[in-house]
C-alpha positions in Angstrom: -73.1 24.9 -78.7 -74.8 28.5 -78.3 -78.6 28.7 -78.8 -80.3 32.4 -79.7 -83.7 32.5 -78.8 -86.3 35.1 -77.6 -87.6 34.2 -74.0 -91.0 33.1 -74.1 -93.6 33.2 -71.3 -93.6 30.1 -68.9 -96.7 28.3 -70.4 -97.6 24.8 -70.8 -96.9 24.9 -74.8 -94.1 27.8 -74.6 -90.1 27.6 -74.0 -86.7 28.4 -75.6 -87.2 26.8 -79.1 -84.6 24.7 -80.7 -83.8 24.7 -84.6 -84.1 21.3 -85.6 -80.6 21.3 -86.7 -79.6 22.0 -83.6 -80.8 18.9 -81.9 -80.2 16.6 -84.6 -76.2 17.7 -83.9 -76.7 17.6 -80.5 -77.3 13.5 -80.8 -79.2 11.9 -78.3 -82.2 11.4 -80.1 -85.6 13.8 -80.1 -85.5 14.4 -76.6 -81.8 15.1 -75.2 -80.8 15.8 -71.9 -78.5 19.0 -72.1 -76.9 21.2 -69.4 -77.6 25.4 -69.5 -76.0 28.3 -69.3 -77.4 31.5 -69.3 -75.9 34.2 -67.5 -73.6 32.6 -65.6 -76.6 30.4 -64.1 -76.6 26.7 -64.9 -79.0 24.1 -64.7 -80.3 21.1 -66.7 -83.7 20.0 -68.1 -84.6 17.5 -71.4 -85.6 18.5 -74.9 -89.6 18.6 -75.2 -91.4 18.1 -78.3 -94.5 20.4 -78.4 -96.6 20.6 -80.9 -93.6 20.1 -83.9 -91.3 22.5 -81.9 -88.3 21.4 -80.0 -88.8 23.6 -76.9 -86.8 23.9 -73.6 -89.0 25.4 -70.8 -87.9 28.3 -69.0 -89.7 28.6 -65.5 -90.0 31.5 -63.5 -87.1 30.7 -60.8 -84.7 29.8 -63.7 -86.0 33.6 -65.9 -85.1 35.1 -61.9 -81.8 33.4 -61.5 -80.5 34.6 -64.6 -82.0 37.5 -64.5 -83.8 37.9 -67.8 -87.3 38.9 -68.6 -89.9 37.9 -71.0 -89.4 38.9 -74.6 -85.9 39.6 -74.4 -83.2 38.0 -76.5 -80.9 35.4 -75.6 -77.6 33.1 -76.3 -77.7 30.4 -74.3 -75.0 27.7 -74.0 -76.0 24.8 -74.4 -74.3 20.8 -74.1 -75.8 17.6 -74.6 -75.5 15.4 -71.5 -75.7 11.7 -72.0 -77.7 9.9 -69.0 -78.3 6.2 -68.1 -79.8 5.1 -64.8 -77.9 2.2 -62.8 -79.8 -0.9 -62.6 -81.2 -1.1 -59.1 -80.4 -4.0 -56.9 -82.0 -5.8 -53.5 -78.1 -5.5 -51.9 -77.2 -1.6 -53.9 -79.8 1.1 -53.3 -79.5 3.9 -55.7 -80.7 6.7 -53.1 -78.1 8.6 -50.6 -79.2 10.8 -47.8 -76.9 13.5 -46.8 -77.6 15.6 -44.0 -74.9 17.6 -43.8 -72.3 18.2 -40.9 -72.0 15.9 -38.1 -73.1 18.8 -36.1 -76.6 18.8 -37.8 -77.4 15.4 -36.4 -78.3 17.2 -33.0 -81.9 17.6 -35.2 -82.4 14.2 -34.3 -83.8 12.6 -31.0 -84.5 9.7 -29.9 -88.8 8.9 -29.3 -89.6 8.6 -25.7 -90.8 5.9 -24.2 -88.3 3.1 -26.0 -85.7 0.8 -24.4 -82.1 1.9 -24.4 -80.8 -0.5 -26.9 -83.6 0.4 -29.3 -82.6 4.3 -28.6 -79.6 3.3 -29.6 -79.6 0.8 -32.3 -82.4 2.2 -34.7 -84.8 4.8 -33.3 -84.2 8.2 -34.4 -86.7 10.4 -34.9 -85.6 14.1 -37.2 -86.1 17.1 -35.6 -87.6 19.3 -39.0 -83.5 18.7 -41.0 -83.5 19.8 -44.3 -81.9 16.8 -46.0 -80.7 16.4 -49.8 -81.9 13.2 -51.6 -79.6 12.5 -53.9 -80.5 9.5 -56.7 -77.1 8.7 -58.0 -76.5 8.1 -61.8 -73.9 6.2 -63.5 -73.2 7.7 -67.3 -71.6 6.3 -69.7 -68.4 9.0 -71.9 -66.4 7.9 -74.4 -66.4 4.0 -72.6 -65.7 5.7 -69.2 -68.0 5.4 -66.6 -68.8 8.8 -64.4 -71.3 9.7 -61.7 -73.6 12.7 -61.2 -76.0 13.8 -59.2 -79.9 15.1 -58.8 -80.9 16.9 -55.8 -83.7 17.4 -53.9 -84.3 18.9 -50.5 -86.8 18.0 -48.4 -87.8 20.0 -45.9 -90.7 20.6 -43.5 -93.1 23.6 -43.7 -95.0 24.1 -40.1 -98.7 25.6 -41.2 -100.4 28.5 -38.9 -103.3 26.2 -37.2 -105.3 29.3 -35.1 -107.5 28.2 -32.1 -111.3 28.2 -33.4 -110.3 27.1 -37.0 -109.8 24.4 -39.5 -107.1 24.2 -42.3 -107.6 22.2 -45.3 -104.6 21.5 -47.8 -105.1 19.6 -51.3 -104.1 19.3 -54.9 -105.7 20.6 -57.8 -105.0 21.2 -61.5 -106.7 24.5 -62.8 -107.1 28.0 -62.2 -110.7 27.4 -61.8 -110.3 25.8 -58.5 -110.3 29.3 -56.6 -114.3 29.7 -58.0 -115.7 26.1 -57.9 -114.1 25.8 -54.2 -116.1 29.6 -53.1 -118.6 28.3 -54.7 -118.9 24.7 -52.2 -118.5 26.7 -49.6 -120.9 29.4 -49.7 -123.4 26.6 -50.4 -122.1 25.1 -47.3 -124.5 27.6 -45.1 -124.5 31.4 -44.4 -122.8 31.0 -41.1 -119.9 29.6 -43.0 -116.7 31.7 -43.2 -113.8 30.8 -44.9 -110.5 31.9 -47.1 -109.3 30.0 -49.9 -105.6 30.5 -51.5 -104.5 28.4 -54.6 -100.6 27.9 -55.6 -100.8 28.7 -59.5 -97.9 26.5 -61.5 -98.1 27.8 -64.8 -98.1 31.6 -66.7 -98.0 34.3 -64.0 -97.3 31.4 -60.6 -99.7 33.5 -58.9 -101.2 32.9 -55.3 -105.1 33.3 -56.4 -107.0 33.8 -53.6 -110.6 34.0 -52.6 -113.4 33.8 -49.1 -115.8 35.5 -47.3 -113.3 36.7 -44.2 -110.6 39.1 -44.9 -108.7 37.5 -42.2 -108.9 34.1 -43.3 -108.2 34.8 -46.9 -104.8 36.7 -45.8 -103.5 33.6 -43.6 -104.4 31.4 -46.4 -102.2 33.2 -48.6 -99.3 33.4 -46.2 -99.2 30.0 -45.5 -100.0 29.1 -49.3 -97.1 31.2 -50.0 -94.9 29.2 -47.1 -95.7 26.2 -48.5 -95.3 27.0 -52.4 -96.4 24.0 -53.7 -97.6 24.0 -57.5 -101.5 23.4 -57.8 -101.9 22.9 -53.7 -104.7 24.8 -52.5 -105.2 25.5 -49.2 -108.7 26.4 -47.2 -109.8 27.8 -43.3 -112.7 27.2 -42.3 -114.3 29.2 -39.3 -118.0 28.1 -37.6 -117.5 25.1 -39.9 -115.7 21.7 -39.5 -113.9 19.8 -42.4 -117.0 17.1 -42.2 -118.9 19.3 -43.2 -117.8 20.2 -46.6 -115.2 17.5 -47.1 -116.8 15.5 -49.6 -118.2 18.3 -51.8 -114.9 20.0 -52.2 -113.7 16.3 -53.3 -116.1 16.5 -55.6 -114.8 19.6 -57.7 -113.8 18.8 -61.0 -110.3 20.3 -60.3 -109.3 18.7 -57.3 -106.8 16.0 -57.5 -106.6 14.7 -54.0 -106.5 15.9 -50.1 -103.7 15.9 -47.9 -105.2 17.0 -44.4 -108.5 18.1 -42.7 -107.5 19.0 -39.3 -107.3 21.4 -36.5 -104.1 20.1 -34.9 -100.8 21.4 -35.1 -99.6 20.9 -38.7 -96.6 20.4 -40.9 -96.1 20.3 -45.0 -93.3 17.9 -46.2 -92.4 19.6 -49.2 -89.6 18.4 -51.8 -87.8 21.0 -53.5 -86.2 20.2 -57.8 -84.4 22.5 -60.3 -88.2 22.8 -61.1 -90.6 23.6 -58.5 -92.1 22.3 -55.1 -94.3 19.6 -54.2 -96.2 18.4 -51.6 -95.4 14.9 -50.5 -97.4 14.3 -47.2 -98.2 15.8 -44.0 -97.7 15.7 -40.4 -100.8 15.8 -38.3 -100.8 16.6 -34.8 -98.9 14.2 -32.6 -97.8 10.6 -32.3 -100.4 8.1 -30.6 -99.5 7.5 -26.9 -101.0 4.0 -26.7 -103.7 1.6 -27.8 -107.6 3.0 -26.5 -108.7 0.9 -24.0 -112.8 -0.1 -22.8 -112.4 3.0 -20.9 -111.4 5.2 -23.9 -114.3 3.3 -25.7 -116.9 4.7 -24.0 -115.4 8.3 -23.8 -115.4 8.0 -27.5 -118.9 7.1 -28.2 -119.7 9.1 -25.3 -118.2 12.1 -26.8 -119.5 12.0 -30.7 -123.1 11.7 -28.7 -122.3 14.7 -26.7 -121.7 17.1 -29.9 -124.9 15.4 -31.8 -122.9 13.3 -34.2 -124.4 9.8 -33.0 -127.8 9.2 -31.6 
C-alpha cells in the first residue's frame, strides 16, 4: 500500500497522516502495526490516533535516514504487520542476549577476589559490550506461526568526571528545565558555579544549555550530547557539592527523577530503539572491597566531623 503525505515536523501532535480509508483496509483495528519504506529505509512503528487524525510519527533519525526534510512530499510504502506476544513462562523466557562473535566475549572477566569454581561456573563480569536485547515475538499469518524480532542495544556511555567537580544526571520532561534548574542554582550561593545541558526529545532535539562557567557549560553539553538521552539533563557543579542543592533541584516541577550525584568515575547505561535513547541506570565509581569494620567506623564519623558535617 503507498501512503502520500507531506512531512510534518516531529511534534508531540504531528506525523505522516493516514486517510481513514487507508487504515480501515489496512485491518488491524485503529491502531495497526505496519512496516515502512521510505527511501529505501525501513522501519516499523504503530498507528497513533491524535486528536481524530490517524498519524504515523516521523522522528528526526528516521527524517535523516531517509533523507527527507520537513515540508516535503512523500510516498511511502506502507504494510500492515500483524503482532501477538508469546505467553511468558517460569521454564521459557522470552528475552535473548546476543553478544556477537565468540571473539567479543574477551569483554568479559572474571571479578577478583572469587574462588576458581565460582570464576568458572557463574561470575562474569562485562567489560562495557554493546549487547542486542532481543524480545522474541511469535505472529500469527494465514495459520502459520513466524518469529520476528525487536532490538535494542545497550551500551555503556563513560561521563567526563574532572578532579574539583561534581556531575549530576537526571530526567526531566520540559523545555523549561534549562531555566527553573539556573534558577536553583544561582540561589544556591554566589560562590556557586555551574553548567547545565538538557537533552530536548521533541520539535528541534536540541541540546539546550545554560550556567554561570563557560567551561562547565561546554562539558555539559559534550557529555549531554555522548549520552543522548531524551529529557536527561545533566549539571557540574564547581565550589559546590550535590548536598547542597540536591533536594531543591528535586524539587523542580520538571524533574522526573535522579540517576547520580557523584564525583567518582562514572558510566551511563543507555538503551538504544528504532526511536530514541534512554537512560536506564548508572555505574558509580567502583565495587565495595569489603564490609567497614569498628575501625572504619570511627574514620567515618571521624571524617564527616572533620569537614563540619556532624558536630
Amino acid at each position: 500500500m503507498i501512503l502520500r503525505a507531506i512531512v510534518e515536523p516531529p511534534e508531540t501532535t504531528r506525523g505522516l497522516e493516514i486517510p481513514e480509508g487507508l487504515v480501515n483496509e489496512l485491518g488491524g483495528g485503529k491502531r495497526p502495526n505496519v512496516t515502512l519504506t521510505l527511501n529505501g529505509y525501513t522501519w516499523k512503528c504503530r498507528v497513533a490516533t491524535v486528536r481524530g487524525r490517524s498519524l504515523i510519527g516521523l522522528s528526526n533519525a528516521h527524517r535523516r535516514a531517509a533523507g527527507v526534510k520537513i515540508g516535503g512530499d512523500i510516498e511511502v510504502t506502507m504494510l500492515f504487520t500483524p503482532r501477538g506476544v508469546t505467553r511468558m513462562s517460569s521454564c521459557r523466557c522470552p528475552l535473548r542476549l546476543s553478544v556477537g562473535s565468540p571473539e567479543r566475549l574477551s569483554g568479559f572477566a572474571p571479578k577478583s577476589g572469587i574462588s576458581q569454581r565460582r570464576r568458572e561456573t557463574k561470575t562474569l563480569v562485562p567489560r562495557r559490550p554493546n549487547l542486542l536485547l532481543r524480545w522474541r515475538d511469535r505472529v500469527e499469518v494465514s495459520g502459520r506461526g513466524r518469529e520476528t524480532e525487536d532490538v535494542v542495544k545497550l551500551s555503556s556511555v563513560p561521563v567526563e568526571v574532572p578532579s574539583g567537580l561534581n556531575v549530576i544526571v537526571g530526567q526531566s520532561h520540559f523545555i523549561k528545565t534549562v531555566e527553573d534548574i539556573h534558577e536553583v542554582l544561582v540561589g544556591a550561593g554566589p560562590h556557586v558555579e555551574f553548567g547545565l545541558a538538557f537533552c530536548e526529545a521533541s520539535g528541534p532535539c536540541l541540546i539546550r544549555t545554560s550556567g554561570n562557567a563557560d567551561d562547565l557549560i561546554e562539558i555539559a553539553a559534550r557529555n549531554a550530547e555522548s549520552i543522548g538521552a531524551g529529557h536527561c539533563f545533566i549539571v557540574y557543579l564547581r565550589n559546590a557539592f550535590p548536598v547542597n542543592v540536591l533536594n531543591a533541584i528535586k524539587q523542580v516541577p520538571e524533574v522526573c527523577s535522579i540517576f547520580c550525584a557523584t564525583a567518582n568515575p562514572l558510566e551511563i547505561l543507555v538503551a538504544q530503539t528504532d526511536l530514541g535513547r534512554g537512560i536506564l541506570g548508572v555505574v558509580d565509581g567502583t565495587p565495595p572491597t569489603g564490609i567497614e569494620t569498628t575501625d572504619d567506623q570511627d574514620v567515618r564519623r571521624s571524617f564527616l566531623r572533620t569537614i563540619g558535617y556532624k558536630l
